[in-house]
C-alpha positions in Angstrom: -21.5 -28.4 57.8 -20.8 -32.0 56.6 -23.1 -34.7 58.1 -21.0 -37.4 59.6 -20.9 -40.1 57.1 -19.0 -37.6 54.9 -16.7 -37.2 57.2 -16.5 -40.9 57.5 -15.5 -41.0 54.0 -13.1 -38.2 54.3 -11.6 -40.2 57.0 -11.5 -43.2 55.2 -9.4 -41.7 52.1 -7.0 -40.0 54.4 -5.8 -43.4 56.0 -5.8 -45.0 52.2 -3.7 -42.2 51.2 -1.6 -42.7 53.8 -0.7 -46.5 54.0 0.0 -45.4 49.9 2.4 -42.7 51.4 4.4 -45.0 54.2 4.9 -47.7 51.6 6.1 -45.7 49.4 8.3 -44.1 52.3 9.4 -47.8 52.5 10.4 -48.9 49.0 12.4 -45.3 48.8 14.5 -46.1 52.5 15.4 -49.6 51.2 16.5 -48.1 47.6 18.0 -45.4 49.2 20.4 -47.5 51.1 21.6 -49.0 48.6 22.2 -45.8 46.3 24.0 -44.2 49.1 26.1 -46.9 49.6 27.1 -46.7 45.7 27.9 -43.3 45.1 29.9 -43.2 48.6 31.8 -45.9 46.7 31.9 -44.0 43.4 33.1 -41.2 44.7 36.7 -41.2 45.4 37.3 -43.5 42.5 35.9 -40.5 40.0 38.0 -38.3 41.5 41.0 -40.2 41.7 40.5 -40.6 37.8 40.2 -36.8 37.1 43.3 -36.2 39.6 45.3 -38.7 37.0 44.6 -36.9 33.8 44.7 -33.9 35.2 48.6 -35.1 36.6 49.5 -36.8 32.9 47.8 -33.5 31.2 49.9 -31.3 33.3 53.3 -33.7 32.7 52.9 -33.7 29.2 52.6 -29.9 28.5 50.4 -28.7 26.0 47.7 -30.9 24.0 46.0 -31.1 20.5 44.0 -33.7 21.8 40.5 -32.8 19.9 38.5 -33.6 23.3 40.5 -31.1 25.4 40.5 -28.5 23.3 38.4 -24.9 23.7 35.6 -24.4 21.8 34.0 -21.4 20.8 31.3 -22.7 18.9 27.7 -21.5 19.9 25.9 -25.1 19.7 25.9 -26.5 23.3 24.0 -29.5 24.4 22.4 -29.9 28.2 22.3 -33.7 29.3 19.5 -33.4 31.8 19.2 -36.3 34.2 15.9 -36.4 36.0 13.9 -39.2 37.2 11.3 -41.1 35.2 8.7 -41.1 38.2 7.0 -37.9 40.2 6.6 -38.1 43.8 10.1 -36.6 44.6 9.5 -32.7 46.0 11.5 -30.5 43.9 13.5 -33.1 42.8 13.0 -32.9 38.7 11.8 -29.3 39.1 15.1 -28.2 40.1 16.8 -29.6 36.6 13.9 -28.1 34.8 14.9 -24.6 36.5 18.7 -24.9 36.3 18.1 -25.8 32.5 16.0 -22.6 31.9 18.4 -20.4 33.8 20.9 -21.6 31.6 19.2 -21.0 28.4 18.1 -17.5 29.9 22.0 -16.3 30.6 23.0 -17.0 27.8 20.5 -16.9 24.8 23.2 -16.3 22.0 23.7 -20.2 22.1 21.9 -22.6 20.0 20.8 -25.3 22.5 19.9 -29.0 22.4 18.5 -31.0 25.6 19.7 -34.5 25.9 17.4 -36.3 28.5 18.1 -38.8 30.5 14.6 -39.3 32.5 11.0 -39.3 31.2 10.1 -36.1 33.3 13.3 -33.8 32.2 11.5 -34.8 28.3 8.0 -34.3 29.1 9.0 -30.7 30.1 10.5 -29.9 27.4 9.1 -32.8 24.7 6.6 -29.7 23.1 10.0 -27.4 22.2 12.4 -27.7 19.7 15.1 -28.3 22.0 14.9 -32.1 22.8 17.5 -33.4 20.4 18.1 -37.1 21.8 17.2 -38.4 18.3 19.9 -37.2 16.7 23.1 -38.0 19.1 21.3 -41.0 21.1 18.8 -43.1 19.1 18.6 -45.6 22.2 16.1 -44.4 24.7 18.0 -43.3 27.2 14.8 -43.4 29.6 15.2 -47.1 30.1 18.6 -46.8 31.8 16.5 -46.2 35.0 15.3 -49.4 34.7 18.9 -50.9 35.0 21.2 -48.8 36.3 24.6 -50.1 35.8 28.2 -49.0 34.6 27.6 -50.6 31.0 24.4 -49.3 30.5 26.1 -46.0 30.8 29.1 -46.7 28.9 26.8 -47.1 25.7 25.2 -43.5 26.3 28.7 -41.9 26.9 30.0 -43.6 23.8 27.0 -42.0 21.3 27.8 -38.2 23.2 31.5 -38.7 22.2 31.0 -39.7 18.8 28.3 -37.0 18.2 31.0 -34.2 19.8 33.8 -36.0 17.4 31.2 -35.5 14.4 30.7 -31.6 15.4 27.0 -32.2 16.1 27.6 -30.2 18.9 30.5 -27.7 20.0 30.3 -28.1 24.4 28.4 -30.2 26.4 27.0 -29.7 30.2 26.1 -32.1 33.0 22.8 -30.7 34.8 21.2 -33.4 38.1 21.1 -33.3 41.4 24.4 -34.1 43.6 23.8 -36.3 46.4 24.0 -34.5 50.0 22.1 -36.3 52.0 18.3 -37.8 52.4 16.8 -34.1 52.6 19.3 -31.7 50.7 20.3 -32.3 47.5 22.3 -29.9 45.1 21.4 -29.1 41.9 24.9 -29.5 39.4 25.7 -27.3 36.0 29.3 -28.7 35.3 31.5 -29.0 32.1 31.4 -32.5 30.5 32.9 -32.0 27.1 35.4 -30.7 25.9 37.6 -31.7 29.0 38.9 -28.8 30.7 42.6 -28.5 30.2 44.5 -28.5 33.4 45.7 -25.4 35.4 49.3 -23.9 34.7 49.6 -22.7 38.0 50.0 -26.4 39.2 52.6 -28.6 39.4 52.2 -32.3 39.2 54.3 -34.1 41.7 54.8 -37.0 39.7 57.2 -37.3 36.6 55.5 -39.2 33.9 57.6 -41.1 31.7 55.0 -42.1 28.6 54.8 -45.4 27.3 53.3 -45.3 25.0 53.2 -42.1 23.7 51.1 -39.0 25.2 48.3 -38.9 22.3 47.8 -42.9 22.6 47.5 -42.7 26.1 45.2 -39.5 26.3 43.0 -41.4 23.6 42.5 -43.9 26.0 42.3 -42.0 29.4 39.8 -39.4 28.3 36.9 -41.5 27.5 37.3 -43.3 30.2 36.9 -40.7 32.5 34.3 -39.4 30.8 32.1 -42.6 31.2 33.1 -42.5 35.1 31.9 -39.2 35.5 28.7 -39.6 33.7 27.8 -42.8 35.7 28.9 -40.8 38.9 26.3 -38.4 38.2 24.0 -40.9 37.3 24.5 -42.7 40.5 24.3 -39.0 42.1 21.0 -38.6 40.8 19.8 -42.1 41.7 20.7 -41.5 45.6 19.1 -38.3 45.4 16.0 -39.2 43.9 15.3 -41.6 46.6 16.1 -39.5 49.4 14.1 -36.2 48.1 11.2 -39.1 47.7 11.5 -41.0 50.8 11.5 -37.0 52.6 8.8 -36.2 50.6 6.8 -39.7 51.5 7.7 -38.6 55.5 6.4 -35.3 55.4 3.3 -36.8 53.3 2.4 -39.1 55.5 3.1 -36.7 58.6 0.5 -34.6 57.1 -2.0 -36.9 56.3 -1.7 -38.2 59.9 -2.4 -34.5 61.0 -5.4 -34.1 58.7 -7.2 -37.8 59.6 -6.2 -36.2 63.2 -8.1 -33.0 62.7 -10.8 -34.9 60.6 -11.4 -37.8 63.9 -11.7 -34.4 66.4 -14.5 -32.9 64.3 -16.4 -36.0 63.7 -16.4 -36.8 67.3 -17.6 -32.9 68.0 -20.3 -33.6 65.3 -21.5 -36.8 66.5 -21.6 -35.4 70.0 -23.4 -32.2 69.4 -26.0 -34.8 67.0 -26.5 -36.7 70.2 -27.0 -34.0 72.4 -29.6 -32.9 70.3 -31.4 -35.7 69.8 -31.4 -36.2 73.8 -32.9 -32.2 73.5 -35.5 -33.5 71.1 -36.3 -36.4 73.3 -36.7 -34.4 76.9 -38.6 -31.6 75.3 -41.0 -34.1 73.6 -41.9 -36.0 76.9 -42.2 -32.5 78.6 -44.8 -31.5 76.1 -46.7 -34.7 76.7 -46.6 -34.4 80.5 -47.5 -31.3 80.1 
């Protein structure tokens, strides 16, 4: 059994660790906010982007645009966004997973990792996979230091000039979509080449181009391809926070439980020390009285 001025110390540690959890609990609520707030915003904006090219790709029939176009080249690059810090649940390991199920279904490909957060690299920085040298030179780590829209633009622009330059034949978009503060939804979707629109629908507005359907394509595809890379990067951002500020919560709930737990059995040992002492007392004067 532990005397009591380990479990003093025990004690001690559990309410350090705790004040460490709430605070951290803290910072994550009040970034939180503000993330949520963000991708709300970002949200019907992306979409309303994809709905127009999808309309002006429909309206203008078929496309030789190169970024549109089917590939059936085996070299595919995963742009992994994970966080730079820990402390998040599952948060990072679930783009760590979703990246090695990938690899696992189909193992024909020849793949490349493109990260966007320090723990997404330091899983994989010991394979040959990481291959952010050779399409982004910047490091793209940093951008969680500054999130914004330009920031972004500048990693969007180095993916779309390594896909022009045949470094890689398809690209993928693998984070974590923003549900809310404890679910978040880990995404595997198509970023490059665009996906052509569907024949089966009809686009209720009659384009008339001006200028002409390649200029205008030129410009409307990157475009909203830097959109829906910042959404996702804003989707991640939310759900970092909320999968750390849960975390933090149950953290501190359990910490709370354990200093509990740990306040009960000193008290039980501190009695049952007294009562003996008061044992060793009585039966010492009986023996002199005797």
């Amino acid at each position: 059994m532990a005397n009591l001025k380990e479990i003093r110390t025990r004690i001690t540690s559990v309410e350090s660790t705790m004040q460490i959890t709430s605070a951290m609990k803290m910072v994550s609520a009040a970034k939180f906010k503000r993330a949520q707030d963000a991708i709300i915003q970002m949200r019907p904006f992306a979409k309303k982007f994809n709905e127009i090219l999808q309309n002006v790709s429909s309206t203008a029939g078929e496309t030789d645009h190169p970024m549109m176009q089917k590939n059936n080249g085996k070299k595919v690059l995963l742009i992994a966004i994970s966080s730079n810090r820990g402390l998040c649940g599952g948060f990072n390991n679930n783009v760590v997973k979703e990246i090695k199920k990938t690899i696992k279904q189909n193992p024909e490909n020849q793949y490349s990792i493109l990260t966007i957060g320090k723990k997404a690299h330091d899983a994989f920085k010991k394979t040959d996979l990481i291959n952010s040298s050779e399409i982004l030179p910047l490091n793209a780590q940093t951008i969680w230091d500054n999130l914004s829209y330009e920031n972004s633009v500048s990693i969007t622009s180095k993916i779309i000039d390594a896909f022009n330059e045949n470094i890689f034949d398809k690209a993928y978009l693998i984070y974590n979509s923003f549900k809310n503060a404890a679910i978040q939804i880990t995404v595997n979707e198509s970023f490059l080449p665009v996906s052509s629109p569907n024949e089966n629908i009809i686009s209720p507005v009659d384009y008339i181009f001006e200028p002409d359907q390649e200029e205008i394509l030129n410009e409307l595809i990157p475009n909203t391809l830097k959109i829906t890379l910042y959404k996702a990067l804003l989707d991640s951002f939310a759900s970092e926070h909320g999968a750390r500020m849960t975390a933090m919560h149950k953290a501190t709930d359990n910490a709370n439980e354990m200093k509990n737990d740990l306040k009960l059995f000193y008290n039980k040992a501190r009695q049952a020390a007294i009562t003996n002492e008061i044992l060793e007392i009585v039966a010492g004067a009986e023996a002199l009285g005797g």
